[in-house]
C-alpha positions, 0 to 999 in steps of 0.5 A: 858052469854045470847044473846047480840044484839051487834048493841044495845051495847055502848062503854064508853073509859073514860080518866081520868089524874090525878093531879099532885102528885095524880097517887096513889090516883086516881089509888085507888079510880078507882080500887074501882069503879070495885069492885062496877060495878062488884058486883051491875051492871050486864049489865055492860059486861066490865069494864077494868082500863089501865094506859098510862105511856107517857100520865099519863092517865088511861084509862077505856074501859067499855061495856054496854049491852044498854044506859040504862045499860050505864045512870044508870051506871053513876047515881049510888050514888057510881058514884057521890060520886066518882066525888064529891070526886074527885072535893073536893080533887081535884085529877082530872085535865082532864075527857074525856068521849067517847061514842061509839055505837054498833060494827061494828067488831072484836072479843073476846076470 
């Protein structure tokens, strides 16, 4: 990996709670979206699904080289057929989006 100017870095923790009955099928279609980061968005440095049994909530921490890695990401036609899929079948009932920028510490191994 080349130097990343870690000031210029965006964070993304996005909060996804399925509708009721829905776990499987929102789990399925959010595995799908990391196959397609990892093949087509390489400012994309992580992108990892966690799932919070009290809450039912997933949860994906992604990491963006800048906002332009972070707006393209979101405009991706995968993206939006992703969403209007999920508004069609309704398998969402809550999508929270944070956006944090730069690191102000820490460490990866």
């Amino acid at each position: 990996m080349s130097s990343i100017d870690l000031n210029s870095t965006f964070t993304l923790i996005a909060t996804i709670t399925p509708a009721p009955g829905k776990k499987d099928e929102v789990q399925s279609a959010l595995l799908s979206l990391i196959d397609f980061v990892q093949a087509n968005e390489p400012d994309v440095l992580h992108y990892t699904l966690h799932f919070h049994d009290e809450s039912s909530d997933f949860v994906f921490v992604e990491w963006f080289k800048d906002m332009e890695a972070l707006d393209k990401h979101g405009k991706t036609d995968f993206m939006r057929e992703f969403k209007e899929r999920g508004e069609k079948e309704a398998l969402v009932v809550k999508h929270d989006l944070r956006i944090l920028k730069g690191v102000v510490g820490g460490f990866a191994r």
